[in-house]
N, C-alpha and C positions, 0 to 999 in steps of 0.2 A: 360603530362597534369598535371596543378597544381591544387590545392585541396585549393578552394575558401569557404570563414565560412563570413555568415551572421550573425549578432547580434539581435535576434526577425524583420526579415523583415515581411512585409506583400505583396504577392503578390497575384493577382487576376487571379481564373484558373475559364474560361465563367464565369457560376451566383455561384462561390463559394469562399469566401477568405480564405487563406490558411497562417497563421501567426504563428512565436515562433518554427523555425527548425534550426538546422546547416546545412547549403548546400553543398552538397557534392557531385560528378560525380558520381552518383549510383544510383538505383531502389530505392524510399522509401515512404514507405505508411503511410499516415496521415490523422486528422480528418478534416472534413471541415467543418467550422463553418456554423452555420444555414441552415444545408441543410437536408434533410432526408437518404442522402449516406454518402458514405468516399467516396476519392479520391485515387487511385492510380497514382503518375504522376512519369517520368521518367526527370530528371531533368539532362541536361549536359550542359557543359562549352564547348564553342569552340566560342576562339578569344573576350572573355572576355563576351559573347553573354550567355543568359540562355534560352533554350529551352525547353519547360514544354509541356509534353504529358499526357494524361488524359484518364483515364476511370475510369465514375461511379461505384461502389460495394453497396453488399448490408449494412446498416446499421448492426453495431456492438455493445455492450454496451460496456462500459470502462471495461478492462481485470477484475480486481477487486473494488467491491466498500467498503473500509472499515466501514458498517456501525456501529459496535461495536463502533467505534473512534468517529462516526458521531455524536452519541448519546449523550454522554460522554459529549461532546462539548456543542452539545443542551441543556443538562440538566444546565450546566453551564451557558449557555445563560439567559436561561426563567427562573432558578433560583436567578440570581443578573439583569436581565434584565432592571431594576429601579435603581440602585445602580450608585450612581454620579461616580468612580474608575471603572466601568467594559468595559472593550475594547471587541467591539465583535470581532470575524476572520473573518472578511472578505471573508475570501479567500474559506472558505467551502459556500459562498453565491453568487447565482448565480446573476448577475445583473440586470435581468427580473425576479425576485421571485415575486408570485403572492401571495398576502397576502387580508385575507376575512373575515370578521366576519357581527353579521348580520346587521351592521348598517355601517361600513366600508369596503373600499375596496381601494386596490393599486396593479401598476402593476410594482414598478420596486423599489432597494432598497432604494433608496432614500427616497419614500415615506411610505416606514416601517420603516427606524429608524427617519425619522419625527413624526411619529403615537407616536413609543416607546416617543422621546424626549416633545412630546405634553401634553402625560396623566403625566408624571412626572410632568410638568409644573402647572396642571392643578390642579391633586390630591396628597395625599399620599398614592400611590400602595404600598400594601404587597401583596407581591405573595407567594404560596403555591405550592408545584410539587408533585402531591402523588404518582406518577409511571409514566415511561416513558418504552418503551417496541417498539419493532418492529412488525409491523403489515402485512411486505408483503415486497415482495423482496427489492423495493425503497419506502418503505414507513415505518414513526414511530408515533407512537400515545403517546399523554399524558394527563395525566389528573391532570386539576390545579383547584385552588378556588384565586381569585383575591381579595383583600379588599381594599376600598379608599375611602378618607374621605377629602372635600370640605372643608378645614379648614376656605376660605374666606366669606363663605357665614355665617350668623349671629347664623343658627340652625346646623351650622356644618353636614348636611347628610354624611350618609356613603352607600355608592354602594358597593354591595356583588356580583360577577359573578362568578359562577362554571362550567366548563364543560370539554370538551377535543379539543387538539389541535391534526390535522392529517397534517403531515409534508411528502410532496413529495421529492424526491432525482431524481436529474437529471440524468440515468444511463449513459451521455453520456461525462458528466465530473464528478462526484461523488459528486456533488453541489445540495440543497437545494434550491430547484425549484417556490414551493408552500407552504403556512400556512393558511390553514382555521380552524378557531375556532367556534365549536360548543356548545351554552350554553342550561343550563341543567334546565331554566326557562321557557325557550319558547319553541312551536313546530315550529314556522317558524323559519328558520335560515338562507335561503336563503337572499342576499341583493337585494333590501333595504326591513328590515324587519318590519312593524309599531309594531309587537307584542314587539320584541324587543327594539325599539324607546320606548313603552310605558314602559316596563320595568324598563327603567333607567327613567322617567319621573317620576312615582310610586315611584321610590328609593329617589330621590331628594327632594320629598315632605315629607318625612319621618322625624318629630321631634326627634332630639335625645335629649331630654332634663329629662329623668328621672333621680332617683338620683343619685349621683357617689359613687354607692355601691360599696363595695368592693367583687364583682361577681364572679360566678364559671371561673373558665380558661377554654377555651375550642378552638377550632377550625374547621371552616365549611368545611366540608368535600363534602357536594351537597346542593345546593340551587335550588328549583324548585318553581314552581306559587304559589303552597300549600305549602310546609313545606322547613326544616331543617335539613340537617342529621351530627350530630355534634361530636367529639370526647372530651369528658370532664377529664380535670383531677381530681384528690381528692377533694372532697370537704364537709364542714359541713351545714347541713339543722337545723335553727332553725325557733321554733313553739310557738307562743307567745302564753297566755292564752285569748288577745282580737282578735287571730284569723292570724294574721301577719304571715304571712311564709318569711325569710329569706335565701339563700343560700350564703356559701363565704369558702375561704379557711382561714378564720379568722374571729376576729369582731374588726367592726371600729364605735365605739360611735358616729363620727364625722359624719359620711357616715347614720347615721339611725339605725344601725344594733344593734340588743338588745343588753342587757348585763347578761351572761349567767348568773351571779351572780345575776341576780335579779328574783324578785319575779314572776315576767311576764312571765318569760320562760316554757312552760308546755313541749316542749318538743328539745332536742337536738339528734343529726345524723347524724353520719357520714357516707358519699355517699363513697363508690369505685371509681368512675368515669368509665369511657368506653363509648359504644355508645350509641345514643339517637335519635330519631327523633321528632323537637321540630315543634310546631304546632304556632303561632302567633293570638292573636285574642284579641281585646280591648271590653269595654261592663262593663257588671255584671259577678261576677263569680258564678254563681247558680251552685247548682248539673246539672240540667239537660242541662245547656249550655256544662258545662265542659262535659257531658256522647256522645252530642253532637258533639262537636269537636273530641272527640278523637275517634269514629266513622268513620268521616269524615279523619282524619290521617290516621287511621287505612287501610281504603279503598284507601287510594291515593297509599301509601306503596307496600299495594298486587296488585296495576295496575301497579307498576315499580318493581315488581318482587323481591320484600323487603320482608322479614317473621318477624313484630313484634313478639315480646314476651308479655306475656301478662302485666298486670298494667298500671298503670299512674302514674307520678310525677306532680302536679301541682305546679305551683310557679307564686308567684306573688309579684312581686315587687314595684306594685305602682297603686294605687286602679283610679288614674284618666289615667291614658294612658294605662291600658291593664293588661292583662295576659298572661302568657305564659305555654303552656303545652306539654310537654315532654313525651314520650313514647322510652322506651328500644326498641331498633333494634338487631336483631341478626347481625353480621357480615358480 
Protein backbone atom coordinates (compact mmCIF):
# COMPACT_ATOMS: atom_id res chain seq x y z
CA UNK A 1 0.00 0.00 0.00
CA UNK A 2 1.23 3.54 -1.05
CA UNK A 3 1.48 6.41 1.33
CA UNK A 4 -0.85 9.10 -0.17
CA UNK A 5 0.12 13.14 1.43
CA UNK A 6 -2.64 15.69 1.20
CA UNK A 7 -1.64 19.54 1.02
CA UNK A 8 -3.98 21.31 4.01
CA UNK A 9 -7.35 19.20 2.75
CA UNK A 10 -10.31 19.67 4.47
CA UNK A 11 -12.58 16.92 5.05
CA UNK A 12 -15.91 16.52 6.90
CA UNK A 13 -16.00 13.79 9.82
CA UNK A 14 -20.44 13.96 10.74
CA UNK A 15 -20.79 17.61 12.43
CA UNK A 16 -17.00 18.31 12.62
CA UNK A 17 -14.18 19.62 9.88
CA UNK A 18 -11.10 18.27 10.20
CA UNK A 19 -8.48 20.44 7.99
CA UNK A 20 -4.29 21.12 7.70
CA UNK A 21 -2.91 17.07 8.08
CA UNK A 22 -0.52 14.73 6.01
CA UNK A 23 -2.66 11.74 5.28
CA UNK A 24 -1.18 8.74 5.98
CA UNK A 25 -2.42 4.90 6.38
CA UNK A 26 -2.32 5.11 10.22
CA UNK A 27 -4.07 5.81 13.54
CA UNK A 28 -4.07 9.73 14.01
CA UNK A 29 -5.46 11.96 16.27
CA UNK A 30 -6.41 15.61 15.67
CA UNK A 31 -8.29 18.55 16.71
CA UNK A 32 -11.63 19.21 15.35
CA UNK A 33 -12.57 22.48 14.83
CA UNK A 34 -15.52 24.17 16.51
CA UNK A 35 -16.52 21.22 18.34
CA UNK A 36 -16.29 20.70 22.29
CA UNK A 37 -14.04 17.09 21.57
CA UNK A 38 -11.08 15.98 19.47
CA UNK A 39 -11.54 13.48 17.03
CA UNK A 40 -9.84 10.28 16.83
CA UNK A 41 -10.34 8.85 13.32
CA UNK A 42 -8.55 5.98 11.69
CA UNK A 43 -7.97 6.98 8.23
CA UNK A 44 -6.87 4.17 5.26
CA UNK A 45 -6.28 4.10 1.55
CA UNK A 46 -7.75 1.09 -0.36
CA UNK A 47 -8.09 1.44 -4.06
CA UNK A 48 -7.44 5.21 -3.86
CA UNK A 49 -10.68 5.28 -1.54
CA UNK A 50 -10.37 7.17 2.11
CA UNK A 51 -12.05 5.69 4.82
CA UNK A 52 -12.50 7.75 8.12
CA UNK A 53 -13.59 6.04 11.38
CA UNK A 54 -14.39 8.20 14.32
CA UNK A 55 -14.83 8.56 17.86
CA UNK A 56 -15.38 11.48 19.96
CA UNK A 57 -12.73 12.16 23.14
CA UNK A 58 -12.68 14.27 25.56
CA UNK A 59 -11.53 17.88 25.13
CA UNK A 60 -7.83 18.63 25.63
CA UNK A 61 -6.01 22.04 25.77
CA UNK A 62 -3.25 22.70 23.23
CA UNK A 63 -0.06 20.54 24.86
CA UNK A 64 1.64 24.11 25.66
CA UNK A 65 0.43 27.50 25.55
CA UNK A 66 3.49 29.85 25.32
CA UNK A 67 2.20 32.68 27.14
CA UNK A 68 5.65 34.40 28.11
CA UNK A 69 5.83 34.79 24.02
CA UNK A 70 2.07 35.88 23.94
CA UNK A 71 2.82 38.72 26.06
CA UNK A 72 5.63 40.01 24.63
CA UNK A 73 3.85 40.30 21.35
CA UNK A 74 0.80 41.98 22.96
CA UNK A 75 2.85 44.42 24.67
CA UNK A 76 4.09 45.21 21.19
CA UNK A 77 0.78 45.40 19.75
CA UNK A 78 -1.11 48.04 22.22
CA UNK A 79 2.13 49.69 22.52
CA UNK A 80 2.48 51.04 18.62
CA UNK A 81 -1.12 49.88 18.19
CA UNK A 82 -1.73 53.56 16.50
CA UNK A 83 1.60 53.68 14.73
CA UNK A 84 0.91 54.08 10.62
CA UNK A 85 4.47 51.08 10.16
CA UNK A 86 3.13 48.59 12.81
CA UNK A 87 2.00 45.05 11.18
CA UNK A 88 -0.04 43.10 13.79
CA UNK A 89 0.53 38.92 13.85
CA UNK A 90 -2.22 37.83 12.77
CA UNK A 91 -1.58 34.57 13.46
CA UNK A 92 -1.53 34.64 17.40
CA UNK A 93 -5.37 36.22 16.75
CA UNK A 94 -8.14 34.17 16.64
CA UNK A 95 -10.67 35.13 13.85
CA UNK A 96 -13.75 35.24 16.10
CA UNK A 97 -11.84 37.42 18.95
CA UNK A 98 -14.41 39.16 20.82
CA UNK A 99 -13.39 42.62 21.46
CA UNK A 100 -15.58 45.14 24.40
CA UNK A 101 -15.29 48.26 25.71
CA UNK A 102 -18.22 50.20 27.25
CA UNK A 103 -19.46 51.77 24.43
CA UNK A 104 -18.01 49.29 21.71
CA UNK A 105 -18.38 45.97 20.89
CA UNK A 106 -17.25 43.41 17.96
CA UNK A 107 -17.18 39.88 17.29
CA UNK A 108 -14.72 38.95 14.78
CA UNK A 109 -11.17 40.60 13.72
CA UNK A 110 -12.13 42.35 11.24
CA UNK A 111 -14.04 44.58 13.15
CA UNK A 112 -11.13 45.15 15.74
CA UNK A 113 -8.77 46.33 13.47
CA UNK A 114 -11.54 48.53 11.78
CA UNK A 115 -12.17 49.96 15.63
CA UNK A 116 -8.07 50.37 15.83
CA UNK A 117 -7.87 51.88 11.99
CA UNK A 118 -11.26 54.31 12.91
CA UNK A 119 -9.87 56.04 16.16
CA UNK A 120 -6.52 56.71 14.17
CA UNK A 121 -8.55 58.26 11.71
CA UNK A 122 -10.50 60.06 13.92
CA UNK A 123 -8.06 61.24 16.60
CA UNK A 124 -4.43 61.65 17.68
CA UNK A 125 -4.02 58.41 20.08
CA UNK A 126 -1.00 58.19 22.43
CA UNK A 127 -1.13 55.31 24.20
CA UNK A 128 0.61 54.40 27.41
CA UNK A 129 1.21 50.60 28.74
CA UNK A 130 2.20 50.66 32.48
CA UNK A 131 2.36 46.85 33.02
CA UNK A 132 1.19 43.87 31.39
CA UNK A 133 1.28 40.66 33.66
CA UNK A 134 -0.60 37.32 33.56
CA UNK A 135 -3.65 36.98 35.38
CA UNK A 136 -4.64 33.18 35.02
CA UNK A 137 -3.78 30.25 33.15
CA UNK A 138 -5.23 31.87 29.69
CA UNK A 139 -5.60 35.09 30.69
CA UNK A 140 -3.28 38.55 30.81
CA UNK A 141 -4.19 42.00 32.09
CA UNK A 142 -2.80 45.39 31.38
CA UNK A 143 -2.99 48.48 32.33
CA UNK A 144 -2.84 51.58 29.92
CA UNK A 145 -3.85 55.52 29.85
CA UNK A 146 -4.99 56.44 26.19
CA UNK A 147 -4.76 60.31 25.17
CA UNK A 148 -6.47 61.89 21.98
CA UNK A 149 -6.93 65.05 20.64
CA UNK A 150 -9.69 66.10 17.95
CA UNK A 151 -7.29 68.25 16.07
CA UNK A 152 -10.48 68.98 13.50
CA UNK A 153 -12.80 70.28 15.66
CA UNK A 154 -12.02 74.39 16.27
CA UNK A 155 -11.52 74.00 20.46
CA UNK A 156 -9.21 71.04 19.64
CA UNK A 157 -10.62 68.65 22.78
CA UNK A 158 -8.46 66.03 24.19
CA UNK A 159 -10.08 62.61 25.53
CA UNK A 160 -8.09 60.91 28.47
CA UNK A 161 -9.19 57.08 28.99
CA UNK A 162 -7.33 54.98 31.59
CA UNK A 163 -8.06 51.72 32.73
CA UNK A 164 -7.04 47.92 32.14
CA UNK A 165 -7.44 45.54 29.37
CA UNK A 166 -8.11 41.64 30.22
CA UNK A 167 -7.06 39.52 27.38
CA UNK A 168 -8.55 35.84 26.93
CA UNK A 169 -6.24 33.06 25.12
CA UNK A 170 -7.88 30.48 23.45
CA UNK A 171 -6.37 27.11 25.31
CA UNK A 172 -7.36 25.18 22.18
CA UNK A 173 -5.15 26.85 19.57
CA UNK A 174 -2.92 29.43 21.90
CA UNK A 175 -4.85 32.35 20.10
CA UNK A 176 -6.17 35.38 21.63
CA UNK A 177 -9.88 34.85 21.88
CA UNK A 178 -11.32 37.96 23.85
CA UNK A 179 -10.30 42.00 24.66
CA UNK A 180 -12.35 43.75 27.10
CA UNK A 181 -11.39 46.97 28.35
CA UNK A 182 -12.33 48.34 31.47
CA UNK A 183 -12.08 52.24 32.36
CA UNK A 184 -11.11 53.60 35.34
CA UNK A 185 -13.94 56.75 35.09
CA UNK A 186 -16.83 54.92 35.11
CA UNK A 187 -18.61 52.23 37.23
CA UNK A 188 -20.70 50.74 34.43
CA UNK A 189 -18.52 49.14 31.96
CA UNK A 190 -20.81 46.76 30.79
CA UNK A 191 -22.01 47.64 26.91
CA UNK A 192 -23.78 49.64 25.92
CA UNK A 193 -22.69 51.88 28.68
CA UNK A 194 -24.53 55.76 28.82
CA UNK A 195 -22.19 56.41 31.86
CA UNK A 196 -19.52 55.97 29.59
CA UNK A 197 -21.18 57.53 26.33
CA UNK A 198 -21.44 60.43 28.71
CA UNK A 199 -17.89 60.35 29.63
CA UNK A 200 -16.61 61.07 26.29
CA UNK A 201 -19.45 63.65 25.66
CA UNK A 202 -18.14 65.63 29.07
CA UNK A 203 -14.59 65.19 27.33
CA UNK A 204 -15.42 66.68 24.01
CA UNK A 205 -17.00 69.65 25.50
CA UNK A 206 -13.92 70.56 27.34
CA UNK A 207 -12.20 74.07 26.06
CA UNK A 208 -8.69 73.67 25.77
CA UNK A 209 -7.99 77.09 25.19
CA UNK A 210 -5.61 78.27 28.22
CA UNK A 211 -2.44 79.64 27.72
CA UNK A 212 0.36 77.65 26.08
CA UNK A 213 2.53 77.75 29.12
CA UNK A 214 5.35 76.10 29.13
CA UNK A 215 3.77 73.26 31.90
CA UNK A 216 5.01 70.73 34.10
CA UNK A 217 5.72 67.31 32.10
CA UNK A 218 3.89 64.76 33.52
CA UNK A 219 1.87 61.83 32.52
CA UNK A 220 -1.70 60.09 33.54
CA UNK A 221 -1.25 57.32 35.12
CA UNK A 222 -5.41 56.81 36.31
CA UNK A 223 -8.20 59.03 35.29
CA UNK A 224 -11.39 58.57 37.37
CA UNK A 225 -14.96 60.87 37.47
CA UNK A 226 -13.16 62.82 40.49
CA UNK A 227 -9.50 63.18 39.94
CA UNK A 228 -5.97 62.61 38.45
CA UNK A 229 -3.22 60.34 39.40
CA UNK A 230 -0.29 61.78 37.55
CA UNK A 231 3.55 61.04 37.32
CA UNK A 232 5.38 64.56 37.24
CA UNK A 233 8.69 65.23 36.14
CA UNK A 234 11.29 68.15 37.53
CA UNK A 235 9.94 70.97 37.62
CA UNK A 236 10.09 75.02 38.88
CA UNK A 237 7.19 76.70 40.80
CA UNK A 238 7.14 80.40 40.56
CA UNK A 239 5.25 82.95 42.94
CA UNK A 240 4.67 86.31 41.92
CA UNK A 241 4.24 89.18 44.39
CA UNK A 242 0.50 89.91 42.76
CA UNK A 243 -0.30 86.51 43.73
CA UNK A 244 0.35 84.51 40.13
CA UNK A 245 1.58 81.01 40.75
CA UNK A 246 3.40 79.55 37.73
CA UNK A 247 4.79 76.03 37.37
CA UNK A 248 7.33 75.05 34.23
CA UNK A 249 10.45 73.37 33.67
CA UNK A 250 11.68 76.75 32.56
CA UNK A 251 10.40 80.24 31.73
CA UNK A 252 8.93 81.36 28.61
CA UNK A 253 8.12 85.49 28.55
CA UNK A 254 6.32 84.51 25.46
CA UNK A 255 3.91 81.97 27.10
CA UNK A 256 3.07 84.45 30.23
CA UNK A 257 5.48 83.13 32.58
CA UNK A 258 7.35 85.66 34.95
CA UNK A 259 10.73 86.75 34.60
CA UNK A 260 12.59 85.45 37.64
CA UNK A 261 14.85 88.50 37.20
CA UNK A 262 12.11 90.76 37.89
CA UNK A 263 10.86 92.60 40.67
CA UNK A 264 7.60 90.56 40.83
CA UNK A 265 9.00 87.33 41.76
CA UNK A 266 8.45 86.95 45.66
CA UNK A 267 9.15 83.55 45.32
CA UNK A 268 10.95 80.61 43.25
CA UNK A 269 10.99 76.39 43.80
CA UNK A 270 12.06 73.91 42.69
CA UNK A 271 9.55 70.82 42.62
CA UNK A 272 11.20 67.00 42.59
CA UNK A 273 8.46 65.74 40.69
CA UNK A 274 7.07 62.09 41.49
CA UNK A 275 3.43 61.34 42.13
CA UNK A 276 0.37 63.49 42.63
CA UNK A 277 -3.24 63.40 42.59
CA UNK A 278 -4.61 66.37 40.86
CA UNK A 279 -8.15 67.39 41.71
CA UNK A 280 -9.84 69.81 38.62
CA UNK A 281 -12.15 72.64 39.51
CA UNK A 282 -13.00 76.09 37.79
CA UNK A 283 -14.56 79.11 40.10
CA UNK A 284 -12.73 81.34 42.76
CA UNK A 285 -9.73 80.26 44.33
CA UNK A 286 -10.68 81.13 47.99
CA UNK A 287 -9.01 79.40 51.07
CA UNK A 288 -11.97 77.70 51.91
CA UNK A 289 -12.84 76.40 48.39
CA UNK A 290 -9.30 75.11 47.94
CA UNK A 291 -9.61 73.25 51.92
CA UNK A 292 -12.82 72.10 50.22
CA UNK A 293 -11.66 70.37 47.25
CA UNK A 294 -8.82 68.86 48.73
CA UNK A 295 -11.19 67.18 51.29
CA UNK A 296 -13.17 65.96 48.67
CA UNK A 297 -9.77 64.42 46.81
CA UNK A 298 -8.61 63.42 49.72
CA UNK A 299 -11.78 61.11 50.42
CA UNK A 300 -12.04 59.91 46.82
CA UNK A 301 -8.35 58.57 47.29
CA UNK A 302 -9.08 56.54 50.47
CA UNK A 303 -12.37 55.01 48.78
CA UNK A 304 -9.97 53.55 45.91
CA UNK A 305 -7.49 52.41 48.39
CA UNK A 306 -4.93 55.36 47.62
CA UNK A 307 -2.95 56.65 51.05
CA UNK A 308 -2.44 60.49 50.42
CA UNK A 309 0.33 62.14 52.06
CA UNK A 310 -0.31 65.01 53.69
CA UNK A 311 -0.25 68.92 52.07
CA UNK A 312 -1.43 70.51 49.02
CA UNK A 313 0.10 72.07 45.89
CA UNK A 314 -2.22 74.52 44.53
CA UNK A 315 -1.66 75.89 40.89
CA UNK A 316 -3.21 78.00 38.88
CA UNK A 317 -2.80 78.96 35.81
CA UNK A 318 -5.39 80.99 34.38
CA UNK A 319 -7.85 82.90 36.68
CA UNK A 320 -10.99 82.65 33.96
CA UNK A 321 -11.03 78.80 33.35
CA UNK A 322 -10.05 77.32 36.66
CA UNK A 323 -7.68 75.92 38.99
CA UNK A 324 -6.13 73.02 39.67
CA UNK A 325 -5.06 71.37 42.74
CA UNK A 326 -2.66 68.69 43.47
CA UNK A 327 -2.09 66.51 46.39
CA UNK A 328 1.16 63.97 46.89
CA UNK A 329 0.09 60.30 46.49
CA UNK A 330 2.10 57.77 48.07
CA UNK A 331 2.98 55.10 45.52
Amino acid sequence: METAHLVHPTITVGNYIVDGWRLKPRRTRILAAGGNNTTNVRLLINNNNVVVQQRLLPIKSASKVDVERLMNILHQDLLHVFDDDHIFDLMVYDKNIKFQDPITKFDNIIGYLFYIDMLKLVFTPNVHIHWIKQTGSYEITTRWAVEMTISFLPWKPSLVITGTSVIGINPTNGKFCSHVDYWDSIDNNDYFSLEGFMDIIKQLHTCNNSPELEAPKYQILKRTATYEVRRYSPFISVKTQSGKLARSTGFNDEAGLPDPNKNDVSCLRSIQGGFAAVLKFSGKHTEDIVRAKQKLLRSSLLLDGLKPKDGRVPDRYNDLLGTVSPMKVGK
